[in-house]
N, C-alpha and C positions, 0 to 999 in steps of 0.2 A: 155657483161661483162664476164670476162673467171671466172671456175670454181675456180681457186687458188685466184683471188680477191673477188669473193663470200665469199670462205671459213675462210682470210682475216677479211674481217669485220664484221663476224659473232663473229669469235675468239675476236677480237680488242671490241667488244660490251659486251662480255661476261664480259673482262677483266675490262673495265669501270664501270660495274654494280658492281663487285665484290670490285674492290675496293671503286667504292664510297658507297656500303653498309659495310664495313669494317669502314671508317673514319665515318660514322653517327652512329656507333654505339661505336664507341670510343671518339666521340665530344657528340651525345646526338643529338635530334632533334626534336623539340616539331611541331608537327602535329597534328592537332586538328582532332578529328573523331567524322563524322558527323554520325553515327548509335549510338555509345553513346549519343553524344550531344542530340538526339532524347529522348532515353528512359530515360534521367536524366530530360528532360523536361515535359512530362508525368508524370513521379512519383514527390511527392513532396521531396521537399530537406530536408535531416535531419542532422545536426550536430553533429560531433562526440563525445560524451559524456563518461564521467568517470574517473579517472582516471591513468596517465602515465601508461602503464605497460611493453615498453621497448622503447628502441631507437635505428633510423633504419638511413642505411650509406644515406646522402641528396642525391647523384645521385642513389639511387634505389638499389643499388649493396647488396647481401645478407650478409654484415655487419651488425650484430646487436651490443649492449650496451646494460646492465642493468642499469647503471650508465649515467649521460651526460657527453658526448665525445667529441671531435674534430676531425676532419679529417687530413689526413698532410699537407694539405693547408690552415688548419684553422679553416674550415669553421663547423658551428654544429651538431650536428647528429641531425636527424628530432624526435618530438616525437611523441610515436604513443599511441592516449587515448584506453582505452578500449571497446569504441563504436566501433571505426576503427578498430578492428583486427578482421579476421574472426575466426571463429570457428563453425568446425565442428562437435564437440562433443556433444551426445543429454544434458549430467549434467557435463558443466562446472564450476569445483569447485576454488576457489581460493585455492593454495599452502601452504597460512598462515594455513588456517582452515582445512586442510586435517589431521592433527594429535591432534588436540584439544581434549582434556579429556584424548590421549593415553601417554604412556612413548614411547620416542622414541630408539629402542633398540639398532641401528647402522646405517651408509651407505655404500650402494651397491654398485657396478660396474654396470654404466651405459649399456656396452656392453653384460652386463652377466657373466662376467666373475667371477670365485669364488674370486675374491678381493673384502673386506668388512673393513672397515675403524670406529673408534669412533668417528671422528671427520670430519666436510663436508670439504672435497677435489674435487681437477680436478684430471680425465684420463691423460695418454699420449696424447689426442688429445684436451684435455682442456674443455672437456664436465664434468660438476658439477656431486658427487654422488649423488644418488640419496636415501632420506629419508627411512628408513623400520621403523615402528612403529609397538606397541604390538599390535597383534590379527591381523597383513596385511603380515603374512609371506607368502611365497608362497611356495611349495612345489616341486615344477616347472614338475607336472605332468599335467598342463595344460597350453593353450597360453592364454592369455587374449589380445582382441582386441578392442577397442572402437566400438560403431556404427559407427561414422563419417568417421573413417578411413575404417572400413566395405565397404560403400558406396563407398568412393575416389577409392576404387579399383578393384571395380565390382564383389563384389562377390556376388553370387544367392545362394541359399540353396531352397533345394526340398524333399521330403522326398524320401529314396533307395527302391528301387526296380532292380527288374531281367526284362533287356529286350534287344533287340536285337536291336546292334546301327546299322542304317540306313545309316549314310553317309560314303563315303567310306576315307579311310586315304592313304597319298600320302605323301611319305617320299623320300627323298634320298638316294639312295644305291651302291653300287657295287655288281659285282659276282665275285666271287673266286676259284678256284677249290680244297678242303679239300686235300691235298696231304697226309695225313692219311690215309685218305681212298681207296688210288688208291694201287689196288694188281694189279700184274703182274703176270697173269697163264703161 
């Protein structure tokens, strides 16, 4: 077999792969996995309990609703109880009960931004403001970060000290020669 019909159908196999990984993820393709199927056998089944507290697009896609929706073909938005959602947060508080016994003073800008509103509104990008109530002002000389999200993002904390880092660093660079610097005696 010559080198160009080798190279041929090497191409021509790529090109099958790609697109048929293109149309199953544009049709959808329910394939059973058998390492799941495993560990869901093992543990006992538990039911998703609690609930509504949003709805999710039926093929997966990261559409949400607060509200029940329809798709443009019709079809429902799935809902998701509050058993089935994860969370990573160590005190997840419900929303309703986060301002209870305070006066609520105004709403923020979701982004940060110094836009503050009387009344709950969307951003330009359609994200809800978000509630400030009396005594939760921020002063914004500090970040606040969840634990959960801590986690999701690997951050370590150690306490500081002086010491001489060990490995070495390897960057990419160029040389140049400072043409400033070059006299001519």
């Amino acid at each position: 077999m010559s080198r160009a019909r080798v190279l041929f159908l090497i191409l021509a196999a790529f090109m099958a792969a790609g697109i048929g990984g293109y149309w199953f993820g544009r049709h959808g393709l329910d394939v059973p996995l058998p390492a799941i199927e495993q560990a869901d056998a093992q543990s006992p089944a538990r039911a998703p309990t609690g609930p509504v507290i949003y709805y999710q697009d039926p093929d997966g896609k990261p559409a949400y609703s607060a509200e029940p929706k329809q798709t443009e073909d019709g079809r429902p938005y799935r809902a998701v109880l509050a058993g089935e959602d994860v969370s990573f947060d160590m005190q997840a508080k419900p929303a309703a009960n986060e301002g209870a016994g305070k006066r609520l003073l105004y709403y923020r800008n979701p982004m940060g931004l110094p836009d503050v509103s009387k009344t709950p509104k969307k951003d330009s990008m359609g994200m809800d403001y978000i509630a400030v109530y009396e005594g939760g002002e921020e002063d914004g000389s500090g970040v606040k970060i969840s634990p959960g999200r801590l986690q999701r993002i690997g951050v370590a904390t150690e306490p500081a000290k002086l010491r001489v880092i060990a490995e070495p660093v390897r960057a990419p660079g160029t040389t140049q020669l400072d043409e400033r610097r070059i006299a001519v005696i």
